[in-house]
MARBA-3410 file (N, C-alpha, C, O; in Angstrom, 1 decimal):
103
0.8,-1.2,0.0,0.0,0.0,0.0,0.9,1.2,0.0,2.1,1.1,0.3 ~ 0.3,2.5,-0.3,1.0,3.3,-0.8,0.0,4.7,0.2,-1.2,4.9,0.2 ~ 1.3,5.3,1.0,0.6,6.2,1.6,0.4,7.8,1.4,0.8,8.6,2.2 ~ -0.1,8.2,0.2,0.2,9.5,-0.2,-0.9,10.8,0.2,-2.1,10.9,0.0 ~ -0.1,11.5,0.6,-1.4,12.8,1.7,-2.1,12.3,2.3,-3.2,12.9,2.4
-1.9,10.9,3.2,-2.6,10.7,3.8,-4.0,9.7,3.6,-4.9,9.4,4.4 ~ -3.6,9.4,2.0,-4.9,8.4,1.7,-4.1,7.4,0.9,-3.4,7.5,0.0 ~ -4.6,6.2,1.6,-4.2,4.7,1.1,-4.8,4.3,-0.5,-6.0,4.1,-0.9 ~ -3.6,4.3,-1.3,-3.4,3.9,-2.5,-3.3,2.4,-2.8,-2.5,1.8,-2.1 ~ -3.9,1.7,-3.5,-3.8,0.4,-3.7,-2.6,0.3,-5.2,-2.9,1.0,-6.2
-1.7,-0.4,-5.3,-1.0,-0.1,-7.0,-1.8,-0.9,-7.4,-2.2,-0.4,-8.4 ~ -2.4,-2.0,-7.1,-2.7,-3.1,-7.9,-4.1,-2.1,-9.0,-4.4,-2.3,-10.2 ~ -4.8,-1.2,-8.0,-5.5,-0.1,-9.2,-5.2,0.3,-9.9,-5.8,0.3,-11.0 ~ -3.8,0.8,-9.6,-2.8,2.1,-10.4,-2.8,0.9,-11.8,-3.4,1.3,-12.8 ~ -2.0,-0.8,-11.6,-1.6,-1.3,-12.1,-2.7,-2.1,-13.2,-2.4,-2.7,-14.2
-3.7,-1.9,-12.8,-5.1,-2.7,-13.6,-4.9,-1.4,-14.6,-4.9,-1.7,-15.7 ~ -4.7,0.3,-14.4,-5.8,0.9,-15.5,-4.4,1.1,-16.1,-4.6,1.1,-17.3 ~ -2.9,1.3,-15.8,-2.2,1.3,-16.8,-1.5,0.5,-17.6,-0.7,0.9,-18.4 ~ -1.8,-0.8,-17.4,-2.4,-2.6,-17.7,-2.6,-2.5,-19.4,-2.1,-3.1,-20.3 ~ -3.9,-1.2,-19.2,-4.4,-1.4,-20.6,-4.4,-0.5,-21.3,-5.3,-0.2,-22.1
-3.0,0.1,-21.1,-2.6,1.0,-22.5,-1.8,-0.4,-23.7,-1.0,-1.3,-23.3 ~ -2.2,-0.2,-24.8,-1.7,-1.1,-26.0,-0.3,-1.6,-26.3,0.1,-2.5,-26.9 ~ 0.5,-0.2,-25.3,2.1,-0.8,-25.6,3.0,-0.9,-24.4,4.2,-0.7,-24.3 ~ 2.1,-1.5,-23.3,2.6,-1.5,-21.8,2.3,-3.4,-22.0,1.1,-3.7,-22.2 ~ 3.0,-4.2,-21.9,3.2,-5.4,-21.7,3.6,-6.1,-20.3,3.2,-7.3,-20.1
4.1,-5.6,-19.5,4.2,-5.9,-17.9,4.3,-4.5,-17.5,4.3,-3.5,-18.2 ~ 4.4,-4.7,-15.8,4.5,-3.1,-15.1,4.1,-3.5,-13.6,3.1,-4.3,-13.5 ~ 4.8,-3.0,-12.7,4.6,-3.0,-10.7,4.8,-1.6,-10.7,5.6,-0.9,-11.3 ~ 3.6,-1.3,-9.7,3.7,0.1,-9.4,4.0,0.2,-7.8,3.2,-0.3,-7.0 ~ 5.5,0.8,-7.4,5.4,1.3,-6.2,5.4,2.8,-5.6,4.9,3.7,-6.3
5.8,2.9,-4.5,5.3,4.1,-3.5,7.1,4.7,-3.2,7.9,4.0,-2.5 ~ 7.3,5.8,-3.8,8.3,6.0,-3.6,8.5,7.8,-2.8,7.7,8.7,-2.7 ~ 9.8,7.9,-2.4,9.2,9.2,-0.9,8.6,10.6,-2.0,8.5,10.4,-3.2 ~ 8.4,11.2,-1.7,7.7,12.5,-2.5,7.7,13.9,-1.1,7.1,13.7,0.0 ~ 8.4,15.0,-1.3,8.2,15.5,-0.5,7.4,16.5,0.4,7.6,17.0,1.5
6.3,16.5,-0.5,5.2,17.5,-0.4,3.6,15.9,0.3,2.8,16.2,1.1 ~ 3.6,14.9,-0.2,3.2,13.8,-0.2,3.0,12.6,0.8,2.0,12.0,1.2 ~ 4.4,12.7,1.0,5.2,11.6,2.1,5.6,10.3,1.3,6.5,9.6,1.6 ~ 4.8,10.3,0.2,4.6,8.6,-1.0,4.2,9.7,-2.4,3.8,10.8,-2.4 ~ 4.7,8.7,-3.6,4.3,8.4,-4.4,4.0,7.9,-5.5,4.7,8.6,-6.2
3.2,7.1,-6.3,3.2,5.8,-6.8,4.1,6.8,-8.2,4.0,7.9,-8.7 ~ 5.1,5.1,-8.5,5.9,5.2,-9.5,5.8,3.6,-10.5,5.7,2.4,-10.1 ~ 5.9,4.0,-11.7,5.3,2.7,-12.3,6.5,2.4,-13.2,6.9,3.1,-14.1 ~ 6.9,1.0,-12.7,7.9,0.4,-13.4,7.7,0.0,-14.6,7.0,-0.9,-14.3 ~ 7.8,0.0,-16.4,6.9,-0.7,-17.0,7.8,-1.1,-18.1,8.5,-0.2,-18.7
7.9,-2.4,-18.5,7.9,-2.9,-20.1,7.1,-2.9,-21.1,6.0,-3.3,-21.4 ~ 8.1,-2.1,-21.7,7.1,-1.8,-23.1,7.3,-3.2,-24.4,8.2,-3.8,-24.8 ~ 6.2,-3.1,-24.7,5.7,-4.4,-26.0,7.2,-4.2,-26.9,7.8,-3.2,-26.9 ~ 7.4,-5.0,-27.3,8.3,-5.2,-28.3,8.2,-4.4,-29.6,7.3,-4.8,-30.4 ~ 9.0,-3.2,-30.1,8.5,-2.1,-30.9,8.3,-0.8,-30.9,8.5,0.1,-31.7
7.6,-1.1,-29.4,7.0,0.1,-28.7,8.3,1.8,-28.5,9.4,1.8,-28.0 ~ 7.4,3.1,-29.2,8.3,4.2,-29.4,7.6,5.0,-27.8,7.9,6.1,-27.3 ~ 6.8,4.2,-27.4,5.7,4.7,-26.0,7.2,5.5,-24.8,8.1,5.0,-24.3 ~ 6.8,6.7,-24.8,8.0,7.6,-23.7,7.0,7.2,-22.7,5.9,6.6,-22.7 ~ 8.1,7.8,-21.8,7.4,7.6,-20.2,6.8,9.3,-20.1,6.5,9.5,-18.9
6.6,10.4,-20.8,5.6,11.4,-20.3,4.7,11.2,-21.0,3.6,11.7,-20.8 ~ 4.9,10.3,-22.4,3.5,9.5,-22.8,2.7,8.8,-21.7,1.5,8.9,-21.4 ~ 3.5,8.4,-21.3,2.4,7.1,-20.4,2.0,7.7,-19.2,0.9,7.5,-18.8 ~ 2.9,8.3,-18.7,2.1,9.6,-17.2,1.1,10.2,-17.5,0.0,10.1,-16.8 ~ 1.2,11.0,-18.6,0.3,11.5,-19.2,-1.2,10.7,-19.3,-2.2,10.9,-18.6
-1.1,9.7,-20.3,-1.9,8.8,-20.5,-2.7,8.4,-18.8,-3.8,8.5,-18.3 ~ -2.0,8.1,-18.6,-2.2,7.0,-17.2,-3.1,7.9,-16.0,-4.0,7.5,-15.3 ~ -2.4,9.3,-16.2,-3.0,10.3,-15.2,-4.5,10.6,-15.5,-5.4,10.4,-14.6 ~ -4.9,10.9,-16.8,-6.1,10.9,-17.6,-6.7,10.3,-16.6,-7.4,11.0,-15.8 ~ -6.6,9.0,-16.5,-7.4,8.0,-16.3,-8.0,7.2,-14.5,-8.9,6.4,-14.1
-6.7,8.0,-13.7,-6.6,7.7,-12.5,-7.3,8.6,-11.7,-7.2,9.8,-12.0 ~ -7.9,8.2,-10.8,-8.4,9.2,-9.5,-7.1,9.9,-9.1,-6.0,9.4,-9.2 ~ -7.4,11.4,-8.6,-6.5,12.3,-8.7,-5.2,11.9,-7.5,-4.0,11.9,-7.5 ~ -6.3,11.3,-6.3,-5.3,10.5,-5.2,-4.3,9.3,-5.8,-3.3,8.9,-5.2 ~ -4.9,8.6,-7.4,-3.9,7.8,-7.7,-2.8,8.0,-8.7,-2.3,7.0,-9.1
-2.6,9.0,-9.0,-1.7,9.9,-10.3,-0.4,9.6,-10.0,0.3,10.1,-9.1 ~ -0.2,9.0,-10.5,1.8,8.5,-10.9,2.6,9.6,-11.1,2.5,10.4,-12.0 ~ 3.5,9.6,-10.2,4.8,10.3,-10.3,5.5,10.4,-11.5,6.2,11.3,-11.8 ~ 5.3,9.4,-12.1,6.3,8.9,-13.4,6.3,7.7,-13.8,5.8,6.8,-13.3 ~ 6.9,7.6,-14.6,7.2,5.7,-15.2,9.0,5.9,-15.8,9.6,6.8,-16.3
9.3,4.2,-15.4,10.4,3.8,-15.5,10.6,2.4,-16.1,10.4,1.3,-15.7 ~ 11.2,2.9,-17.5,11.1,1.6,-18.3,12.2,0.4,-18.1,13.4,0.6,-17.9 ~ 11.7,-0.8,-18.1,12.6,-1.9,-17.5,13.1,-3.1,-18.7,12.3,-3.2,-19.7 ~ 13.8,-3.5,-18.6,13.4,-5.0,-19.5,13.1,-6.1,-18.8,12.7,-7.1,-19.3 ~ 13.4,-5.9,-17.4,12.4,-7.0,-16.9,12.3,-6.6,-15.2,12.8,-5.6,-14.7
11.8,-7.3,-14.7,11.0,-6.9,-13.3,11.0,-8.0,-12.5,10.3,-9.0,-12.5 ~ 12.1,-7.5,-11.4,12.9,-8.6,-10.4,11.5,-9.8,-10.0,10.4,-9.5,-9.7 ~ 12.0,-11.1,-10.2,10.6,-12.2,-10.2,10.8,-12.7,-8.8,11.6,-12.0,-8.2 ~ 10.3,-13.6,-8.2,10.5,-15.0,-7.5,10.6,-16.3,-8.7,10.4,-16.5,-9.9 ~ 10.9,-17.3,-7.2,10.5,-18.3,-8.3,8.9,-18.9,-8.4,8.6,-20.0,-8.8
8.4,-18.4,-8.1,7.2,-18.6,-8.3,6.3,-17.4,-9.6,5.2,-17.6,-10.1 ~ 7.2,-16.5,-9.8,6.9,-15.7,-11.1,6.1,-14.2,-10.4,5.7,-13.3,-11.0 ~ 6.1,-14.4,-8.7,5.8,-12.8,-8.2,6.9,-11.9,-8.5,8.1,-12.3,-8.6 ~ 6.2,-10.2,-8.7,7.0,-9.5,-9.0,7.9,-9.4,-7.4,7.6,-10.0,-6.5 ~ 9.0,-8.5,-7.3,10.0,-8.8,-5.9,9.6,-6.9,-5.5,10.6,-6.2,-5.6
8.8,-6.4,-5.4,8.5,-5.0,-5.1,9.5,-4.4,-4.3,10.0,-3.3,-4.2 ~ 9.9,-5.6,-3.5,10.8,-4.8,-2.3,12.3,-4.6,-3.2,13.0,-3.6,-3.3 ~ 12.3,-5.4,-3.6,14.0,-5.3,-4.6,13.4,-3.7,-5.5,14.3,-2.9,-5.8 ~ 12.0,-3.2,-5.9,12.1,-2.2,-6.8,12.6,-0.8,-5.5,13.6,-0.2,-5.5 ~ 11.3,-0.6,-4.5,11.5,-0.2,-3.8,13.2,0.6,-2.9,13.4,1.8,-2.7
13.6,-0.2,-2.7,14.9,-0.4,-2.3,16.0,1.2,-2.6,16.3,2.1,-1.8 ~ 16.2,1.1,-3.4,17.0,1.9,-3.9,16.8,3.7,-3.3,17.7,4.4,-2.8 ~ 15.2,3.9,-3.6,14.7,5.0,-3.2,14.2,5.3,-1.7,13.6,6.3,-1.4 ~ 14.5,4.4,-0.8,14.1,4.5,0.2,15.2,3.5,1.4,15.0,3.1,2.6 ~ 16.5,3.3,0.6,17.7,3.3,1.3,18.2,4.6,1.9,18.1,5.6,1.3
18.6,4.7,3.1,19.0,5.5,4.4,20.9,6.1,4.0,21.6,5.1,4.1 ~ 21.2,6.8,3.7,22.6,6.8,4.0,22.9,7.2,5.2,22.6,8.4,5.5 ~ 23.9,6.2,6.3,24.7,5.9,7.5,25.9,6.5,7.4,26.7,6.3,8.4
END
């Protein structure tokens, strides 16, 4: 869950409506810090094979379509999206980076 201004974001929403843009083929959306926010959803995504789809294309697009509490920060194109072996995405491995502490 994704906690931004104070209201609980589900990604798996974020992740259903930008699911069905034509040149988005996989995608995990997490909650990354934001400073006015505290959170906010960032959408990891592979693009279809071919695909010229930018990422202010797809913000854009994506925003259109989302409740204003669920509006993506951005998107971040991958070629692939840390698995298990069972084929779950590893959110904590996306996570990580942005919400590592420096000691």
């Amino acid at each position: 869950m994704i906690l931004s201004g104070g209201v609980n974001v589900f990604p798996k929403d974020i992740e259903e409506i930008v699911a069905r843009h034509a040149e988005v083929a996989d995608l995990a959306v997490i909650g990354v810090p934001h400073e006015k926010w505290g959170e906010t959803p960032l959408a990891f995504v592979i693009k279809r094979a071919g695909s010229s789809l930018t990422a202010d294309e797809l913000t854009r697009w994506a925003n259109e379509r989302l409740a204003k509490h669920q509006r993506i920060g951005g998107v971040e194109f991958r070629d692939e999206l840390p698995r298990n072996a069972l084929g779950k995405v590893l959110k904590k491995e996306l996570r990580e980076p942005y919400w590592r502490r420096d000691e």
